[in-house]
N, C-alpha and C positions, 0 to 999 in steps of 0.2 A: 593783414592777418596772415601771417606765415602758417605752411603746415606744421614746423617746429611748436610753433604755439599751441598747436592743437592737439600733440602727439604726447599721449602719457604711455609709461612702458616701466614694467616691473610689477610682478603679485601684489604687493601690496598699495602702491599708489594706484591702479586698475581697481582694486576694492574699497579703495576709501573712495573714488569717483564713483563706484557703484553706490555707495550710502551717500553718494550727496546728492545724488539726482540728476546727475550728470547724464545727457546726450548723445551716444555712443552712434558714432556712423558706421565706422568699419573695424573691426578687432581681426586681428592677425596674431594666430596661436602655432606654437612650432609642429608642425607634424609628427604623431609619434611621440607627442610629449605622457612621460610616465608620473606628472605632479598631478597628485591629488589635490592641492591647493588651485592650481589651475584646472583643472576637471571640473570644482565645486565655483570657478568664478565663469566658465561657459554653461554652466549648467542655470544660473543667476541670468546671466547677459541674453541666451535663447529663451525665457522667461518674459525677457523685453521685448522679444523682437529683432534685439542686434544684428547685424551682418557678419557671422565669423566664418574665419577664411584659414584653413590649416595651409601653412604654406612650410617650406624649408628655413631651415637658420638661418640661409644666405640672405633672405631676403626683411631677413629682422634685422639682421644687421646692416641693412641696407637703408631701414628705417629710420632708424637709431645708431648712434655710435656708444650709446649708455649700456647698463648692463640691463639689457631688458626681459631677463629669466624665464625666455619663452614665449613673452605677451607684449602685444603692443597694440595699442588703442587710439583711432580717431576718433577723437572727440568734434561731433558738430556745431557748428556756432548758432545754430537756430534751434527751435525744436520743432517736432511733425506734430500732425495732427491725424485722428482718425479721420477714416475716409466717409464715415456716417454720419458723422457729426457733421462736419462741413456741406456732403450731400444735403440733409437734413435744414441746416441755419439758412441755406443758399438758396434750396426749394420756397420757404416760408418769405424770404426777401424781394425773389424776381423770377419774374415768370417764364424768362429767357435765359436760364444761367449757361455758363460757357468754359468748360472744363479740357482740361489737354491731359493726356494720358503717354507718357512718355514709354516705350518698349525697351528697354536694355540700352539706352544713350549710355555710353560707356565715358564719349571728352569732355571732359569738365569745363572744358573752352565754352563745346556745343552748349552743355547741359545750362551754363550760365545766360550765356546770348539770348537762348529758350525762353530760361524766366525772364530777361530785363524786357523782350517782347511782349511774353506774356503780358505781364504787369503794365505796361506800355496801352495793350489794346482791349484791356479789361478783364481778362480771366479770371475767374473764381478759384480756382485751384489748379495745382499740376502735383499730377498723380502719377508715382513713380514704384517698381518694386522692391520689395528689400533689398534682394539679392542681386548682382549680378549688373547693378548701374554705376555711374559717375557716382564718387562721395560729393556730399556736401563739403567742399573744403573753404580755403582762405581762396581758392584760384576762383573757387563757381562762387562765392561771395564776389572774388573784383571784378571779372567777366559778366555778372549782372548787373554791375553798377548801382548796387546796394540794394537793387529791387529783390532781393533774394528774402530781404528784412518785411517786404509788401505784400507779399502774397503766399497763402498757406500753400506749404508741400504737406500731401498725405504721402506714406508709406503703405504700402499692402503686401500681406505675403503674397499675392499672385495677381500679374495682369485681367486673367478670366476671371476673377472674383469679383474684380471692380469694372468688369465691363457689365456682367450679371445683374451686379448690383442697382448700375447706373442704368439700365436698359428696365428695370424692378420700378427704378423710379421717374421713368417717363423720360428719359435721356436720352437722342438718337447719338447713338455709337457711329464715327467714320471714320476710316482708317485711309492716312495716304499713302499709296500703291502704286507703283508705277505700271501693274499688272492690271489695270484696267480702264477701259474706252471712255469712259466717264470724265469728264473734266471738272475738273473746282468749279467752273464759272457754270455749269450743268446744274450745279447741285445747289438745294435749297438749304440753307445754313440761317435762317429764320428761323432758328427755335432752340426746345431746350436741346443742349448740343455736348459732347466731347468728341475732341478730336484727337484721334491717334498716331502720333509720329513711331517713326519704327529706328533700329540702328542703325551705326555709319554705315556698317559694311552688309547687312542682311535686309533690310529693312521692316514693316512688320512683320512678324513671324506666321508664318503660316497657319497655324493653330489659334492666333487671334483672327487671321483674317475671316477665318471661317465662324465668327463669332459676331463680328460687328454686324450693325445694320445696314452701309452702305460704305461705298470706296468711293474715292478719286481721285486723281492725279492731276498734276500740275501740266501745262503742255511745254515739253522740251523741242527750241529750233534749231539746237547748234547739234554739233556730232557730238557732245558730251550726252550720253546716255543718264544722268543722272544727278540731282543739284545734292548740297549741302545740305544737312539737315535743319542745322538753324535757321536757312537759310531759305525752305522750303517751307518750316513751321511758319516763318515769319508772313510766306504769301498767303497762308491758308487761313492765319486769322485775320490779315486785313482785308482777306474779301470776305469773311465774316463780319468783320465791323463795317464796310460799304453795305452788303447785304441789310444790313440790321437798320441800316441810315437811310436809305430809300422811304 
């Protein structure tokens, strides 16, 4: 699945994707733009939920080589799910459920690798915000290795809404931090649980940090001050899935 495939551009194919029920990951509208026509299809798309992103011409045209009149639309190859809904089915199911909470993963390499683990070691969901993450593309479809198809993504207007939410309903909230003494193998991950990975380059944001229930950190022994995100999510659910196996 190419991004080519995924990519519609031009007013009027963008609105008939709108009446067809079409998926919208990321919309990129030209800055500045004076179409009323396009004014009345982000006014539709924010309605959804869409991610739109005023960017310069240069980068529409970077998108497309078509005549893309301002607008250009990733469409996703899946669809999301509310984050209540799935909280909700998952509580009623198991008594231990196991959710990842993704902070602004920006590489779609990462974001992909994420889910084929998730999906891998059991997860319930991976929870992600509208704004400001990796799209859903054809790249985080082949970098999951289809498991993208297996396991629901929620979408939430804001990280702190669904940590709220998830703490509302009996969910210990833990964020990995390299900003604290605590260690994975420290911490009780026996129970109902989300874990919060943060980005490549900030990690979680400090405004969640000060939200979760609990941190901890992976222990680093080489001079590399810091692992891979994949790469780190990947440690922290298998010592949950040991943990859970005892």
């Amino acid at each position: 699945m190419s991004k080519k495939e995924n990519t519609i551009f031009g007013i009027y194919p963008v609105k008939e994707a709108i009446k067809s029920d079409v998926t919208f990951d990321k919309v990129y509208v030209q800055k500045d733009s004076a179409n009323d026509k396009i004014d009345a299809i982000v006014a539709s798309l924010e309605k959804q939920g869409a991610s739109i992103n005023f960017v310069p011409v240069e980068k529409l045209n970077r998108l497309t080589p078509g005549n893309h009149q301002g607008i250009v639309a990733i469409t996703s190859p899946i669809s999301f799910y509310t984050l209540e809904e799935i909280v909700e089915k998952t509580l009623e199911n198991k008594k231990k459920p196991l959710f990842v909470i993704l902070d602004q993963i920006s590489d779609v390499r990462n974001f992909g690798a994420i889910i084929r683990t998730a999906e891998c070691t059991g997860v319930d969901a991976v929870i992600v915000q509208k704004k400001g993450g990796a799209p859903v593309s054809g790249d985080t479809v082949k970098t999951s290795a289809g498991a993208i198809f297996n396991i629901p993504i929620c979408k939430v207007d804001h990280i702190k809404d669904a940590i709220f939410y998830l703490q509302g309903s009996g969910v210990t909230t833990i964020a990995a931090s390299e900003k604290t003494d605590t260690s994975i193998y420290e911490t009780d991950l026996n129970k109902p649980l989300a874990i919060i990975m943060g980005s490549e380059g900030k990690g979680v944001s400090r405004s969640v940090l000060q939200l979760v229930d609990e941190t901890a950190a992976l222990p680093l022994l080489g001079e590399i001050n810091s692992l891979n995100v994949s790469v780190a999510c990947g440690a922290f659910l298998y010592e949950t899935v040991r943990q859970r196996r005892l």
